[in-house]
ROMI-614658 format. One record per residue (C-alpha): residue in one letter; x, z, y. Coordinates in steps of 0.02 Angstrom, whole numbers. Example, Ala and Ser with C-alpha at 12.3 -4.5 7.8 and 13.67 -1.06 7.14 Angstrom:
@res A	px 615	pz 390	py -225
@res S	px 684	pz 357	py -53
end
This chain:
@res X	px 4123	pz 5420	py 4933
@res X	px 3945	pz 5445	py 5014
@res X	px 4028	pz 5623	py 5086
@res X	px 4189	pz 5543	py 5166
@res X	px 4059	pz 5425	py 5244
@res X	px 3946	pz 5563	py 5321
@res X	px 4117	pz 5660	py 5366
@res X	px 4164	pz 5510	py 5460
@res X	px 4009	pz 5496	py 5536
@res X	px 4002	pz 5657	py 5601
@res X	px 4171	pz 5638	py 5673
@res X	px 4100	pz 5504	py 5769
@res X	px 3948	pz 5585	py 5825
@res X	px 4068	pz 5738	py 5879
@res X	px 4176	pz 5642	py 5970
@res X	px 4048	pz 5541	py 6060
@res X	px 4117	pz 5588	py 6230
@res X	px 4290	pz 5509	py 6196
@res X	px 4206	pz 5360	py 6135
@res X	px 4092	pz 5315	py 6278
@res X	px 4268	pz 5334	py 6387
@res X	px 4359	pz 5228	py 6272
@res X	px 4210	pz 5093	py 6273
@res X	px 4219	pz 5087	py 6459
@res X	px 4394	pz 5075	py 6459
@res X	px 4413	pz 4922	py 6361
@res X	px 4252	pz 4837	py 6430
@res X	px 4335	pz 4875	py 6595
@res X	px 4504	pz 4785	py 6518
@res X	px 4418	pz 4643	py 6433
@res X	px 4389	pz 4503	py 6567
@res X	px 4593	pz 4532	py 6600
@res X	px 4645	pz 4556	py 6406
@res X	px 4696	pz 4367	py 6356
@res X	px 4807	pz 4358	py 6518
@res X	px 4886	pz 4535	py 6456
@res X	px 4905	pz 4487	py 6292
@res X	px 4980	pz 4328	py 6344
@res X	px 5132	pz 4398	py 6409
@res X	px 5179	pz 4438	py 6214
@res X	px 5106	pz 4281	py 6137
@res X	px 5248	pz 4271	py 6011
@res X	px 5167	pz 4444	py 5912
@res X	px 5003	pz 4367	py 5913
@res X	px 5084	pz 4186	py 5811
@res X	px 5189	pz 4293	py 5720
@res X	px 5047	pz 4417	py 5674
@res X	px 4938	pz 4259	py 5623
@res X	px 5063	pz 4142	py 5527
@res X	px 5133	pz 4310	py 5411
@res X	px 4943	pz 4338	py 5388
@res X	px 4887	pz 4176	py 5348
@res X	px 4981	pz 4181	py 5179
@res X	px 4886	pz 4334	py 5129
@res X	px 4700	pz 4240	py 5149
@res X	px 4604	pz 4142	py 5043
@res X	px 4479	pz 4020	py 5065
@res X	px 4329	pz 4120	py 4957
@res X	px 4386	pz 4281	py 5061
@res X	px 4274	pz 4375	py 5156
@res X	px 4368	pz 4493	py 5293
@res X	px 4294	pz 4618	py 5413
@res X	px 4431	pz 4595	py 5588
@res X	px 4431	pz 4782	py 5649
@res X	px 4452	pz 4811	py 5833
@res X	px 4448	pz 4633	py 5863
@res X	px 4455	pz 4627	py 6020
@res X	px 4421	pz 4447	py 6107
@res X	px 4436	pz 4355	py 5945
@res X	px 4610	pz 4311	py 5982
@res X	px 4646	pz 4308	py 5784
@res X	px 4491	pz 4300	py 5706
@res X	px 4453	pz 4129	py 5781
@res X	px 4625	pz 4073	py 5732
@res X	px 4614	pz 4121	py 5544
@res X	px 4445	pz 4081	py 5505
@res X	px 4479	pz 3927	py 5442
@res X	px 4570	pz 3981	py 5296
@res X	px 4426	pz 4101	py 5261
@res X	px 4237	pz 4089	py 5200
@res X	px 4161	pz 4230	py 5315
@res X	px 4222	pz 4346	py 5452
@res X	px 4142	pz 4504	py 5523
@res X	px 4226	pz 4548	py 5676
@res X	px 4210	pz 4696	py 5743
@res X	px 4243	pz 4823	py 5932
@res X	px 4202	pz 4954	py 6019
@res X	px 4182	pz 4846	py 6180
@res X	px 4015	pz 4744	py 6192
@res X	px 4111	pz 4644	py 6328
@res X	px 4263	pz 4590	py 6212
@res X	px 4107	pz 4548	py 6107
@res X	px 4047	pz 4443	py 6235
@res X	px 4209	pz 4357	py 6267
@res X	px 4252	pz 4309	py 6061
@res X	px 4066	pz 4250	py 6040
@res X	px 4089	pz 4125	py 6181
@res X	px 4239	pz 4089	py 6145
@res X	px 4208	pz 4037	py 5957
@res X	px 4049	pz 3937	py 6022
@res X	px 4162	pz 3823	py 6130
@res X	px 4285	pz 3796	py 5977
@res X	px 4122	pz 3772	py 5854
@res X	px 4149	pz 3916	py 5751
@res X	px 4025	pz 3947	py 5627
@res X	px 4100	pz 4063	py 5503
@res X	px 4139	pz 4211	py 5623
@res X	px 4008	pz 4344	py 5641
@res X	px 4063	pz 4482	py 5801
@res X	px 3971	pz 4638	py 5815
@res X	px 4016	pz 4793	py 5951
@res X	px 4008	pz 4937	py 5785
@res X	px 4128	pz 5048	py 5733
@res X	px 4206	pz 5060	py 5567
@res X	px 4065	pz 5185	py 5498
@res X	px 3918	pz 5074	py 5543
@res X	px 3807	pz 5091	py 5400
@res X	px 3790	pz 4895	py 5412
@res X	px 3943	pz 4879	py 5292
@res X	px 3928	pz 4922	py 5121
@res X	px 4054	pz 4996	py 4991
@res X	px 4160	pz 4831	py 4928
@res X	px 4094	pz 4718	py 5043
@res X	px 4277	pz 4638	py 5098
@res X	px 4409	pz 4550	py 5008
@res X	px 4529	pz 4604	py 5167
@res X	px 4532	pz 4699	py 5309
@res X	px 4610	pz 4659	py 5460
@res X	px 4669	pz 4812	py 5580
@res X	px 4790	pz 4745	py 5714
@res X	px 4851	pz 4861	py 5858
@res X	px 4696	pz 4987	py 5818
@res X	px 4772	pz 5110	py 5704
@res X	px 4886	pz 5205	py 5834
@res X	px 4726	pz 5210	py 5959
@res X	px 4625	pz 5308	py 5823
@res X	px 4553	pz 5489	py 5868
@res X	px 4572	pz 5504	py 5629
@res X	px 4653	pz 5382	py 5551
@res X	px 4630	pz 5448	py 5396
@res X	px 4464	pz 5456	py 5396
@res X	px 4456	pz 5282	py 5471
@res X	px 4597	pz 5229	py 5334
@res X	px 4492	pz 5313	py 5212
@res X	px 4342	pz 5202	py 5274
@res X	px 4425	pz 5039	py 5248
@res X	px 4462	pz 5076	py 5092
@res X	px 4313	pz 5124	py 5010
@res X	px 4244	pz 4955	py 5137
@res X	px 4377	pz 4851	py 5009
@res X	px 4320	pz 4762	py 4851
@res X	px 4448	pz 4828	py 4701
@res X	px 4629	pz 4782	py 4730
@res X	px 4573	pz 4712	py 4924
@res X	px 4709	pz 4700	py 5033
@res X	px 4744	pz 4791	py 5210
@res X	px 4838	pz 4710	py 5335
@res X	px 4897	pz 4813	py 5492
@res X	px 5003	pz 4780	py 5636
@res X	px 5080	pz 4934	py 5767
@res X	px 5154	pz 4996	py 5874
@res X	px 5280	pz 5132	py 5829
@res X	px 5303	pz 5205	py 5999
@res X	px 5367	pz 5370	py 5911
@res X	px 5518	pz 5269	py 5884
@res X	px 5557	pz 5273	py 6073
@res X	px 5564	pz 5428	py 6149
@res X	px 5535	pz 5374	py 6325
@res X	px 5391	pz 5260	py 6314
@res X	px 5308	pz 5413	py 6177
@res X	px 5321	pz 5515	py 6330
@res X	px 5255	pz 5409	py 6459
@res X	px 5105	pz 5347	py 6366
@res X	px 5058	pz 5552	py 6293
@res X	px 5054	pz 5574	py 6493
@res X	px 4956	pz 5433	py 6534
@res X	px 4834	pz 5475	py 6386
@res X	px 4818	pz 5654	py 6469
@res X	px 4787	pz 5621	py 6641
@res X	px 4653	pz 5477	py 6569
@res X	px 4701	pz 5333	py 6648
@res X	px 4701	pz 5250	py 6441
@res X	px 4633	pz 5296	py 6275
@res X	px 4772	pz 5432	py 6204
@res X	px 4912	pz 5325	py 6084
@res X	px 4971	pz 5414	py 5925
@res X	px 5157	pz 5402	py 5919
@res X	px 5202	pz 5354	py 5747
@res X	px 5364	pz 5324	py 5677
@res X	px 5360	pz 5172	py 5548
@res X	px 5388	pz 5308	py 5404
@res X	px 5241	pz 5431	py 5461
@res X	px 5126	pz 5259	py 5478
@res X	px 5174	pz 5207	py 5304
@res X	px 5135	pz 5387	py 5240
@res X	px 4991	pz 5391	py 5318
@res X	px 4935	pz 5223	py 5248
@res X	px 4980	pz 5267	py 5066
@res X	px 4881	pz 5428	py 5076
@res X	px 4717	pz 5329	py 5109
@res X	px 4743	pz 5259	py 4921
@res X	px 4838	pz 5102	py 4972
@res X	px 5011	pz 5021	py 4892
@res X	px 5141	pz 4936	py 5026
@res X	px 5160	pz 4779	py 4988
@res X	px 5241	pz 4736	py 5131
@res X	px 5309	pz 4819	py 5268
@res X	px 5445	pz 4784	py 5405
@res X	px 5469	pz 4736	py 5589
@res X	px 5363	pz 4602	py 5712
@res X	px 5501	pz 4624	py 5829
@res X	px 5631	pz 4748	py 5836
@res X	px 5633	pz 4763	py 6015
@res X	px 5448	pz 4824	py 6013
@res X	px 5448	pz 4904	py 5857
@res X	px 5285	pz 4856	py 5815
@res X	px 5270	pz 4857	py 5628
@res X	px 5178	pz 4748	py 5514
@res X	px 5098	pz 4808	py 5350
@res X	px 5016	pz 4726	py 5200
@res X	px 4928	pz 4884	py 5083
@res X	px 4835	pz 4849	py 4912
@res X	px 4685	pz 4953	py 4882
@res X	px 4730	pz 5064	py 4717
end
């Protein structure tokens, strides 16, 4: 495990270019991301309440790419401890105030990426990854990660976009991505993503549509 750690290290380190762009991309979003994410604030209550179920009050979850807290703060309550992290020091900044005004205690937000050495092997109970995996430069490495992150039979719960299933939008956002006016989108299809998930030595659980008209997909994965 110590080797796909380093491998995903030096991945990082690599590709430090692309993630200094993406970092200024998203701190550049954050003071506008509630109002955007606003606009579909139906995922967000459906992404919480079919999560919820899933948690347990002696649970301690790592929220990856958490962006401005927008779950975290919501679901710590049925949890004992949160570490949330992003890329973005000023979503960071945004969650931490946030959960200070709300007098959350149990939430600990860090800007780190998924290799941080901070985070030990079987440190989490679950891991959160909502609308990060299709934004990934490896998701198998970063998949690979988690899992060795999880504590044995930990669970993995993922929400995405499928934009592969939409052959308009795939081609609008791979142009978008190009020119570099946003971070490049892999366009999965739900089957590929669910592939790709087992591979990184996890079991669906669960697995089916947020809303068919987005076809973002939701996914619950065991650790095997």
């Amino acid at each position: 495990m110590k080797e796909s750690i380093y491998s995903g290290m030096k991945y990082y380190t690599e590709g430090v270019i692309e993630m200094n762009k993406a970092e200024r991309f998203w701190d550049k979003t954050a003071s506008q991301y509630d109002q955007i994410e606003k606009k579909d604030e139906q995922t967000y209550h459906q992404i919480i309440q079919r999560t919820k179920p899933h948690l347990k009050i002696s649970d301690v979850v790592l929220d990856y790419g958490c962006g401005t807290g927008l779950i975290a703060n919501e679901i710590a309550e049925d949890v004992k401890e949160i570490c949330a992290i992003d890329l973005s020091s000023n979503m960071i900044l945004i969650a931490e105030k946030k959960a200070k005004e709300r007098n959350i205690a149990n939430i600990n937000y860090a800007q780190a990426i998924i290799f941080d050495e901070r985070y030990k092997k079987g440190s989490f109970d679950v891991i959160l990854a909502f609308h990060v995996l299709h934004l990934m430069e490896n998701e198998h490495l970063a998949l690979q990660r988690m899992n060795e992150l999880l504590k044995p039979g930990g669970l993995f719960i993922s929400a995405t976009p499928c934009v592969g299933e939409k052959v308009v939008l795939r081609s609008l956002l791979y142009f978008t991505g190009t020119v570099g006016l946003m971070p490049s989108i892999k366009s999965f299809k739900k089957h590929t993503l669910i592939d790709t998930i087992e591979k990184g030595s996890f079991s669906i659980i669960e697995a089916d549509d947020l809303k068919k008209s987005s076809h973002e997909f939701f996914i619950v994965a065991r650790k095997l």
